[in-house]
Structures are given as structure tokens and as C-alpha cells.
C-alpha positions as CSV (number, residue, x, y, z in Angstrom):
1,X,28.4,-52.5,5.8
2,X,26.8,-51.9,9.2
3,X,22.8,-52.5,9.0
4,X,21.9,-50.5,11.5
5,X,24.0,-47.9,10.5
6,X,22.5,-48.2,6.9
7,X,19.1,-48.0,8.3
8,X,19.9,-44.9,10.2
9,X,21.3,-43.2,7.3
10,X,18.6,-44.2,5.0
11,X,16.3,-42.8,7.6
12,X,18.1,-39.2,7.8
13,X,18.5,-38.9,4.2
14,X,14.7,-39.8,4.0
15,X,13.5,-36.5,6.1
16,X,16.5,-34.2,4.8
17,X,15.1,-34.9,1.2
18,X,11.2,-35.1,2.1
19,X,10.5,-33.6,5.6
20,X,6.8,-34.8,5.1
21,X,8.1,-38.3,6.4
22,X,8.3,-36.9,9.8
23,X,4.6,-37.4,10.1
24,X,4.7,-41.4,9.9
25,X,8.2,-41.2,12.1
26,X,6.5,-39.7,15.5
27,X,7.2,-42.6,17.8
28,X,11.2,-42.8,16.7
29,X,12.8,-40.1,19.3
30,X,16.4,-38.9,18.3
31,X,18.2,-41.3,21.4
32,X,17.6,-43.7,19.3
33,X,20.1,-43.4,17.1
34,X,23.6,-45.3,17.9
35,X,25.8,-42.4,16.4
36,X,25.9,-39.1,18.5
37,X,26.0,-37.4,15.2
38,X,22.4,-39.4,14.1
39,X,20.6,-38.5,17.3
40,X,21.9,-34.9,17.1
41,X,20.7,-34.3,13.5
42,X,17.4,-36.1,13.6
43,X,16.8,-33.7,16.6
44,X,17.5,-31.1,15.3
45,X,14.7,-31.8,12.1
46,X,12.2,-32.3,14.8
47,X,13.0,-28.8,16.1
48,X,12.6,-27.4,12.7
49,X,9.2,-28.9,12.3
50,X,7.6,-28.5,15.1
51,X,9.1,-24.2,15.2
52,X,7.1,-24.4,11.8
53,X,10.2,-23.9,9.4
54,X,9.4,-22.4,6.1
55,X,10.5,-24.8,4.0
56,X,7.2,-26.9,5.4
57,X,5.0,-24.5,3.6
58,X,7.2,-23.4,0.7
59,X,6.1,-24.3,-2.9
60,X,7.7,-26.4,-5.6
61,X,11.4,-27.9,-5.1
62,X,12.3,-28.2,-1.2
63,X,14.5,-25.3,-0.3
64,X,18.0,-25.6,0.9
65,X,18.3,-23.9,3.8
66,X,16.2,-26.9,5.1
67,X,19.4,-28.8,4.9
68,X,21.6,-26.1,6.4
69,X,19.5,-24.8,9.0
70,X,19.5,-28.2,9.7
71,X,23.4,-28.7,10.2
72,X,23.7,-25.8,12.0
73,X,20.7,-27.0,14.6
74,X,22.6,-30.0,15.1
75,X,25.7,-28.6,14.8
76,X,24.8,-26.2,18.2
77,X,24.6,-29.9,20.3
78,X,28.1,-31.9,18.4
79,X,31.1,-31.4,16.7
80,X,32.1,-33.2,13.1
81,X,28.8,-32.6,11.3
82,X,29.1,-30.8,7.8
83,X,26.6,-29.8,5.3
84,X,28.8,-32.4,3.1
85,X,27.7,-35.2,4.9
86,X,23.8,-34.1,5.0
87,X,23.9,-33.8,0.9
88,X,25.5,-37.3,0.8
89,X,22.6,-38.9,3.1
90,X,20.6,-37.2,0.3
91,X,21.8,-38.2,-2.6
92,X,22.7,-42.5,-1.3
93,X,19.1,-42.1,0.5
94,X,16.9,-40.9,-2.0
95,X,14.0,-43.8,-1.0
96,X,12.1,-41.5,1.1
97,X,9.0,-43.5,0.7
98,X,10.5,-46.1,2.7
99,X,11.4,-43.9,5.9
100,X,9.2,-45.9,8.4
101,X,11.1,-49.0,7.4
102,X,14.1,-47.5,8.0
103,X,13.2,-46.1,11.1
104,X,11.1,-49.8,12.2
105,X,15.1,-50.8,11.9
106,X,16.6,-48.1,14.1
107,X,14.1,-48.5,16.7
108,X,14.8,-52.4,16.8
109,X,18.4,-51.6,17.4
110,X,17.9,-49.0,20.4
111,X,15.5,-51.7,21.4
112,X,18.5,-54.4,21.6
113,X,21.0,-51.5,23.0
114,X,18.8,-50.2,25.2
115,X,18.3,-53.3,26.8
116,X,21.7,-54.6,27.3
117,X,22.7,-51.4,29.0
118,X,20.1,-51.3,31.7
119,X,20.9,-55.5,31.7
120,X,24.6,-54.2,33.0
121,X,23.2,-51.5,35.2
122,X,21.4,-54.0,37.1
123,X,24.4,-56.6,37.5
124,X,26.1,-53.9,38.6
125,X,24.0,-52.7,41.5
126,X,23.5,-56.1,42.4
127,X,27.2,-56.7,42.4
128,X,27.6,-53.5,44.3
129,X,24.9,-54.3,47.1
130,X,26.1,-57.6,47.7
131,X,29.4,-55.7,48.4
132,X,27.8,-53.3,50.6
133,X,25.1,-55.7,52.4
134,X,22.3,-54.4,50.8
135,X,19.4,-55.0,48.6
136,X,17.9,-51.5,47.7
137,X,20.2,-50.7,44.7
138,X,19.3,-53.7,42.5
139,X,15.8,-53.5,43.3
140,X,15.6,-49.8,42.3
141,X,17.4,-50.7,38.9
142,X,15.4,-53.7,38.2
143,X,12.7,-51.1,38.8
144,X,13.6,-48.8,35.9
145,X,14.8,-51.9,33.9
146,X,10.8,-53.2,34.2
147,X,9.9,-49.6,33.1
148,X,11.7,-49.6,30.5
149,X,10.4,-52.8,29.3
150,X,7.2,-51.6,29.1
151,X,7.8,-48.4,27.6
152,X,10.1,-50.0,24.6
153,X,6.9,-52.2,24.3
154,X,4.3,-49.7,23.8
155,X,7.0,-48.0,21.0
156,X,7.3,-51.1,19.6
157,X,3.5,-51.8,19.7
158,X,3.6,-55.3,21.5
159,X,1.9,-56.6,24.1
160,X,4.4,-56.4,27.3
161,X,3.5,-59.9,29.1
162,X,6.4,-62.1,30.7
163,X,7.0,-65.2,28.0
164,X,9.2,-67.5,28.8
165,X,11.8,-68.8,25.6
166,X,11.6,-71.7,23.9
167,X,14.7,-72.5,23.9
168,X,18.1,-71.0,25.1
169,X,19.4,-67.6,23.8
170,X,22.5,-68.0,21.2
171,X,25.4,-67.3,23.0
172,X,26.2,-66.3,26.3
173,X,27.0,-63.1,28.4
174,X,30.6,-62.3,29.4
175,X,29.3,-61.0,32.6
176,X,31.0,-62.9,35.5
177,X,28.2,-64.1,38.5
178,X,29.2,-61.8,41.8
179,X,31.9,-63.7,43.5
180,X,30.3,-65.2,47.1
181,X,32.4,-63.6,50.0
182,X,33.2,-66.1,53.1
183,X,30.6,-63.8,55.0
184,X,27.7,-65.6,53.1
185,X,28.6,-68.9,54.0
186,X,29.3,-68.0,57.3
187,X,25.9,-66.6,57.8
188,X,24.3,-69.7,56.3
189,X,26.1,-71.9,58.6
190,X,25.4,-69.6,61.6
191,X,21.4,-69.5,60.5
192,X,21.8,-73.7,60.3
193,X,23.0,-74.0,63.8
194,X,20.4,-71.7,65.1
195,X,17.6,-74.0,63.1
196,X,19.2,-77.1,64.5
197,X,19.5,-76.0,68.0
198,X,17.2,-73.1,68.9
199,X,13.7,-75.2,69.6
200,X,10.7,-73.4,67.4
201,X,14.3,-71.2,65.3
202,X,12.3,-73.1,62.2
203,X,8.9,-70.8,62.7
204,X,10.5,-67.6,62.5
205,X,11.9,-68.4,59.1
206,X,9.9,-71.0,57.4
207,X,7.3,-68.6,55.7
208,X,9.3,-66.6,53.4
209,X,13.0,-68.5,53.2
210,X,13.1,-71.4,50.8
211,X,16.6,-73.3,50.4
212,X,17.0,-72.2,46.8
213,X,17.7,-69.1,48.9
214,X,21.3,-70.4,49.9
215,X,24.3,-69.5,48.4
216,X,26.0,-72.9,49.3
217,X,23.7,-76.2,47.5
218,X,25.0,-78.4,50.6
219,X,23.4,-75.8,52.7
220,X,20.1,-75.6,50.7
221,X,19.9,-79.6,51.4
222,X,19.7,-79.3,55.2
223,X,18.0,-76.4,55.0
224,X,15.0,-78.9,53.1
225,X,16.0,-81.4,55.8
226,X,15.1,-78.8,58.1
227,X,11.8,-78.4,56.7
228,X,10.2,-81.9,56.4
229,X,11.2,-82.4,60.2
230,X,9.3,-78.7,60.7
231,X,6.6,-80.1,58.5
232,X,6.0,-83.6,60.3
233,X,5.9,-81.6,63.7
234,X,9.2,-83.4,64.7
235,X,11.9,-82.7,67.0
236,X,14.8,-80.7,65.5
237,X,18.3,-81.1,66.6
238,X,22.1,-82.9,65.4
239,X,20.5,-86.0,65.6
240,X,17.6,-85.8,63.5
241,X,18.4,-83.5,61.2
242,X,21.5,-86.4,60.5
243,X,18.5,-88.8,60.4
244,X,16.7,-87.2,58.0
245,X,19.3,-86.6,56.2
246,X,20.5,-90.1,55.7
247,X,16.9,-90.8,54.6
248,X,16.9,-88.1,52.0
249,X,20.0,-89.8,50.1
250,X,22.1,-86.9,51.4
251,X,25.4,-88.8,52.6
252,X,24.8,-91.9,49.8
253,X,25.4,-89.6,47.2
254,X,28.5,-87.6,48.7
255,X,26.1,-84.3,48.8
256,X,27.0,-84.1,52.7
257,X,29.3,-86.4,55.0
258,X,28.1,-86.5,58.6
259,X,31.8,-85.0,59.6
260,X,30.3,-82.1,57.5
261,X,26.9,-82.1,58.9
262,X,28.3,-81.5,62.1
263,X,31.0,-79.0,61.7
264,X,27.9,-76.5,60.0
265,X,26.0,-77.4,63.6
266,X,29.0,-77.5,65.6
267,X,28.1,-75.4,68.8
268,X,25.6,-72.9,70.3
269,X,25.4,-70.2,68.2
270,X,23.9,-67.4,70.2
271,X,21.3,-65.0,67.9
272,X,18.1,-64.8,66.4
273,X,17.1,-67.5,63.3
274,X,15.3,-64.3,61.7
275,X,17.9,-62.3,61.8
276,X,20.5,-64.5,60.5
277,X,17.4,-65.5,57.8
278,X,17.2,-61.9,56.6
279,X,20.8,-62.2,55.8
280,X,21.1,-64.8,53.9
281,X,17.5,-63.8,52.0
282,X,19.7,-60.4,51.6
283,X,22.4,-62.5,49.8
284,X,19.5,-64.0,48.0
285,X,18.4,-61.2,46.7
286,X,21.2,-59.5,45.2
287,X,22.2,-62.7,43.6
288,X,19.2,-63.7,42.1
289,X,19.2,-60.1,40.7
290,X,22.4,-60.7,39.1
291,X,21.1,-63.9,37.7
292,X,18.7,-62.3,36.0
293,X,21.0,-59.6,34.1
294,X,22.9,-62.1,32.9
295,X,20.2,-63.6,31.1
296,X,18.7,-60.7,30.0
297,X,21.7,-59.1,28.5
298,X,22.0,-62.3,27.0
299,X,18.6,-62.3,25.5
300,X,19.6,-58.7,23.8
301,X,22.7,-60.0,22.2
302,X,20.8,-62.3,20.5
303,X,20.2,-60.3,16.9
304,X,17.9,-62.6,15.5
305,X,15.4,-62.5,18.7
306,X,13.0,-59.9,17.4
307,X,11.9,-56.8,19.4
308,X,8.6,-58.3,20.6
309,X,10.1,-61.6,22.2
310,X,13.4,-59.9,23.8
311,X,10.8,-57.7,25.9
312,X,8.5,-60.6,27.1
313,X,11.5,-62.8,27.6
314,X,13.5,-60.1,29.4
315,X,10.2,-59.5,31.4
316,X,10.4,-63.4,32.0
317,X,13.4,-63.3,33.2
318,X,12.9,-60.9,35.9
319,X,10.2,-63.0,37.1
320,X,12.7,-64.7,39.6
321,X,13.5,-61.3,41.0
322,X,9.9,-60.9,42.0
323,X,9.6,-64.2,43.6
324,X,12.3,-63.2,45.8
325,X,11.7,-59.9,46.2
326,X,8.2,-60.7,47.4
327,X,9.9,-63.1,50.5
328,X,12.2,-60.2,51.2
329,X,9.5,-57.7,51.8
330,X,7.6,-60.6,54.2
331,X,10.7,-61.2,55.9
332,X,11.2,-57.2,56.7
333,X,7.4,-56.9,58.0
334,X,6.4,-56.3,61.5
335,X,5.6,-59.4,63.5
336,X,1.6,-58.6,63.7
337,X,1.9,-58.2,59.6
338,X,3.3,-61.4,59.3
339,X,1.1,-63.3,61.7
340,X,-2.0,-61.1,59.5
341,X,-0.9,-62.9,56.5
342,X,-0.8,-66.1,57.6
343,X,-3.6,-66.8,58.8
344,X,-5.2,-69.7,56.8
345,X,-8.9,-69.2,55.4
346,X,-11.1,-71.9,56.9
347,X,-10.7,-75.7,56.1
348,X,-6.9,-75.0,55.1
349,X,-4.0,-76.6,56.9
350,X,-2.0,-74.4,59.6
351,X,0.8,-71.8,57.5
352,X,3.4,-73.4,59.3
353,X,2.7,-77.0,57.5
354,X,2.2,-75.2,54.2
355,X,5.5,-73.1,54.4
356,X,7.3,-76.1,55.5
357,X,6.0,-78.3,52.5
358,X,7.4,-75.7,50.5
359,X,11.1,-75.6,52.0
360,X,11.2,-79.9,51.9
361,X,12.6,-81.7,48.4
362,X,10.8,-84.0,46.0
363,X,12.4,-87.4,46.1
364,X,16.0,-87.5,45.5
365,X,16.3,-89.1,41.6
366,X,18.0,-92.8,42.2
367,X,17.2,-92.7,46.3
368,X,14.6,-95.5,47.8
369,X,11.4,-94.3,47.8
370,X,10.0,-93.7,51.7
371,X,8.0,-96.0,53.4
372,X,4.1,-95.0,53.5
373,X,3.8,-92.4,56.2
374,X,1.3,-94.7,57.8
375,X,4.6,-97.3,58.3
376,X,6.9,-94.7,59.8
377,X,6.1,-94.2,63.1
378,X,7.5,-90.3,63.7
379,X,10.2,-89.8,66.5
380,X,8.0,-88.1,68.8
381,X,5.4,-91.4,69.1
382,X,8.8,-94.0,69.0
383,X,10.0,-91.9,72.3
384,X,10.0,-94.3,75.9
385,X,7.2,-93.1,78.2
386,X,8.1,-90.7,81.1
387,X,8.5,-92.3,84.3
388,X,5.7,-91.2,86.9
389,X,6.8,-89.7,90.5
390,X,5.4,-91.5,93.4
């Protein structure tokens, strides 16, 4: 036997035998239910009540047409119900003194449902925008999905607040990631040979895109090389970013060959490092959004993950979404809104070296450590002096 399906039976035999327990059932709203026939007829006794049915007010024994004015309320909205099966939610369900139980249960269910669907809906805009090029679907959905959160959280009477799990949900989601199309990598290799070639590409791009951001984890590592040359106010070009490379462990370990390194740079590639950034932030988007409805739905599929935790940890999970979604709306600001907000208070060091800090890598696990910064000279102080003219 179904639980949930017991529990919303018990819950309908409850009111049909004792319409009092609609008083302690307020917060339990008739979509609730799983079976159309459930939400139809717990409607349509919350119709009764609140027209002020006589049966309310009637003395002694509960009168019948309670029951079949019932039905026939219900009956108006689906097909299949019979006064048949009221009486025999009556006479199975006859614990009416445990209706808010019963209805704790069928709450905790649409809680679980409830979650999973809007879990899909977001996968599937995000599937659908990275199709398309776009971002403003998935954000939209993961908009109701947040909303949702919190309004299954005040029903359930929790606190919502983003907690992360302790340990791994059971199981895992049969949703497929969104299949990368060769038009991501191509913009990530096209953004790389910008950065590599353009002098001062890396300032346009630095503040908001982080290499986690790339589709492609090859990419994401010169993308960090990128940004500890940016940090140390180096030179950027083939040469050093194959440097820096080499120093970060990236060709020991077979991450990157140098045959790679300079087919991503190969050429000129005429166009904007912003542009190309927003792109690949754009692909960034859409599939960390799809990241995080995979987890979620995973999270609701979990049955013995109570009510409470799937709402923080789904709120959790959408905390990555943020992040991202935060860049995304820097990257799309006006140029006199971005240099606005970063502008560093007093005594701080200049955005550029902070944002820059943030794009680089810790130290690679089994690579030498570097030398003290004090022992490195950098490439700019190691270069020959100018000749004078005469």
C-alpha cells in the first residue's frame, strides 16, 4: 500500500466523517493532493464550508447530504468519483482525530513533488537557453523555483535559509547535463586568443569571469594562467602564457601539451575580449543552472530527507546559480557602472590585482612549490635595456 496515498485517504475520510477537522487543516490547499480525484474532493469540502453548508450547524448525527453534496461539488471539476467511494473513505478512515497527521503527511509529499517538478522545469529552460544562446529563461525559472521554496517553507513552518548537506543525497537524478555544442568551445578558444594577444584583452574580463566559467577544464587552466600573469602586472602573449604554464605543472601532468597551447592561440583573432567573455559567461550560466536542477531534483527523490532540510538544501543548491548570476549581471553593465564598482575603498589594492587573484589557481597538488616571489625576478625587470639614440 501507497503511504501517501493512505495518508490522503485517511485525510478525506477524516473531514467527510467530522467536517470540524477542517479548522486545524487550513494550511493543506487541495493541489496538494497527488490524485486528481483527492484535490477535486478536498475542494470541494472547502467550498461547502466556507458557503456555510447546513450540515455545519445541524444537530446530533452529521447529515448525509454532507457526503453527497460533496460528490456532486467535486464531481462538477472530474470524472470517476462516486458517493461509493466517499462512504468507503468513511468507513476505512474513521480516525478523524488524527486529520492533521494525515494531512502533515500529504503536505510532505506535495512538498517532495512539488519540488522535483519545478527541479525539471529549470533543467529544462536551461537546456533550452543554451540551445537558443540565452540566459533569461533559466533565470526566470530558477526565480519561481526560489519562490516556491520559500512559500513550501512558510507551509511547512521552517525556517527557509540555504544549508548545505551533510552528506550526498541517496541516489542520483536521471537527468542528462546539457550536451556542450562545438560553438562553446569555439568561443572559449576565440576569447583565449584574444587574452593572449590583444595587450590589456585581460581588463575587460578579469572582474566578473572566473575560469570555473569554462566549459572546457583545459581551457579553465589557461584561463588561471592568464590571470597570475594579469596579477603580477606581466606581459601577456604565446610565450608567457606557455611559461607560466609550464610553471603551474600544466604540461608535466598531461593537462595541456604545448602543441595544444598553441593551436587554442593560433592566430589573430579579430574581436572584443568582452564580447567573446559574455559568451562564454552566457554558457556559464545556463549550465550552472542545469547543475543545480540536477541536484535539487536529486535532493527531492530522496524520501527519507524530511521537508525542512530538502528546502534549505535545495535553497543551497541554487547558491551557485547566484554566484554566477551576479557575474553575469556585472558583465552586461554599462562601462561607467562597472568602473563605479570597482573602485577600491582606501588602503585596498587596485580591483584589477584583486580580480586577478581570484581567476589564478592554488598550487597544483604534486607540482614544486614556487620560488619566493622575492627570488623570481618578473619578465618585465629580466628584459635587456633599450638602446639610447645618439
Amino acid at each position: 500500500m501507497n503511504p501517501l496515498m493512505s495518508a490522503e485517504q485517511a485525510v478525506l475520510g477524516a473531514v467527510l466523517l467530522d467536517p470540524e477537522q477542517l479548522t486545524h487543516l487550513e494550511w493543506l490547499a487541495p493541489d496538494h493532493f497527488y490524485r486528481p480525484v483527492h484535490q477535486a474532493l478536498f475542494g470541494a469540502l472547502r467550498k461547502l464550508r466556507s458557503d456555510g453548508h447546513p450540515a455545519l450547524s445541524a444537530d446530533g448525527p452529521l447529515p448525509l447530504s454532507w457526503v453527497t453534496d460533496a460528490v456532486d461539488e467535486a464531481s462538477l471539476h472530474v470524472r470517476g468519483l462516486t458517493a461509493v467511494y466517499a462512504h468507503t473513505l468513511i468507513q476505512v478512515w474513521a480516525r478523524t482525530e488524527h486529520a492533521p497527521v494525515y494531512g502533515r503527511m500529504v503536505l510532505e509529499g506535495a512538498i517532495h513533488r512539488t519540488v522535483a517538478q519545478h527541479a525539471i522545469r529549470l533543467h529544462q529552460a536551461a537546456r533550452a537557453d543554451a540551445v537558443q544562446g540565452e540566459v533569461e529563461g533559466a533565470l526566470r525559472t530558477a526565480d519561481v523555483l526560489t519562490g516556491v521554496l520559500t512559500d513550501l517553507a512558510r507551509r511547512w513552518g521552517t525556517d527557509p535559509r540555504p544549508v548545505p548537506p551533510t552528506a550526498g543525497p541517496s541516489g542520483a537524478a536521471d537527468i542528462p547535463p546539457p550536451a556542450q555544442t562545438g560553438q562553446v568551445a569555439e568561443d572559449e578558444r576565440f576569447l583565449l586568443a584574444v587574452l593572449a594577444e590583444q595587450p590589456g584583452a585581460m581588463g575587460e574580463v578579469v572582474a566578473w569571469l572566473r575560469p570555473g566559467d569554462f566549459a572546457d577544464p583545459t581551457h579553465g587552466q589557461l584561463y588561471r594562467c592568464l590571470g597570475a600573469l594579469h596579477h603580477r602586472g606581466e606581459p601577456i602573449d604565446r610565450i608567457t602564457l606557455l611559461w607560466e604554464a609550464q610553471r603551474r605543472g600544466v604540461l608535466a601532468d598531461g593537462t595541456l601539451s604545448s602543441e595544444q597551447l598553441a593551436s587554442v592561440c593560433e592566430g589573430m583573432v579579430p574581436g572584443s575580449a568582452d564580447w567573446f567573455g559574455q559568451r562564454v559567461m552566457r554558457s556559464s550560466v545556463t549550465r550552472t543552472a542545469a547543475a543545480s536542477a540536477r541536484a535539487i531534483r536529486t535532493l527531492a527523490q530522496d524520501e527519507v530527507l524530511g521537508p525542512g532540510r530538502l528546502i534549505n538544501h535545495a535553497l543551497h543548491a541554487l547558491g551557485p546559480l547566484d554566484e554566477v548570476r551576479a557575474r553575469w549581471a556585472t558583465a552586461n553593465s554599462s562601462p561607467a557602472a562597472k568602473a563605479t564598482a570597482s573602485t577600491p575603498p582606501a588602503g585596498e589594492p587596485p580591483p584589477d590585482r584583486v580580480k586577478a587573484a581570484r581567476a589564478r589557481s592554488t598550487p597544483r597538488s604534486g607540482a614544486s612549490p614556487p620560488a619566493p616571489a622575492s627570488r623570481l625576478p618578473t619578465l618585465s625587470a629580466a628584459r635587456p635595456p633599450s638602446r639610447g639614440h645618439s
